[in-house]
C-alpha positions, 0 to 999 in steps of 0.5 A: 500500500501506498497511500494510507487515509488516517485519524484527520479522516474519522467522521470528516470525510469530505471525499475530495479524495474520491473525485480525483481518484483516476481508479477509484479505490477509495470507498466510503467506510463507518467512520472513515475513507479508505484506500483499496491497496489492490487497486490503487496506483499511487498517483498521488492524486488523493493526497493533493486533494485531501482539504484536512491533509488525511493522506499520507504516503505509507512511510511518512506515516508516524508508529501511532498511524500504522494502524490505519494500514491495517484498517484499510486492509481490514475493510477491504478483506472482506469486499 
């Protein structure tokens, strides 16, 4: 995974990210959007569109959002 969509995201969601996103791989979760790592890109495209600065590139990300990685995979494992 490449993108990772973190806390700034939880109960925000202003879905800039999903306008832009040339593949769509971001879908609308509970709390937050996440990034399908199947099926993105990592254009670069959600990140610059993010208005609350949500998304980060996965090795930008501090140790207490790692576990962002894994929600994102949890949601989708199960699509």
């Amino acid at each position: 995974m490449a993108f990772v969509i973190t806390e700034a995201c939880i109960d925000e969601k202003a879905a800039d990210c999903v306008d832009v996103c040339p593949v769509n791989c971001i879908e609308e979760g509970p709390d937050q959007y996440f990034i399908d790592a199947e099926v993105c890109i990592d254009c670069g495209a959600c990140e610059a569109a993010c208005p609350v600065s949500a998304i980060s590139w996965e090795d930008d990300l501090r140790d207490d959002q790692k576990i962002f990685i894994e929600k994102a995979a949890e949601f989708f494992k199960n699509r």
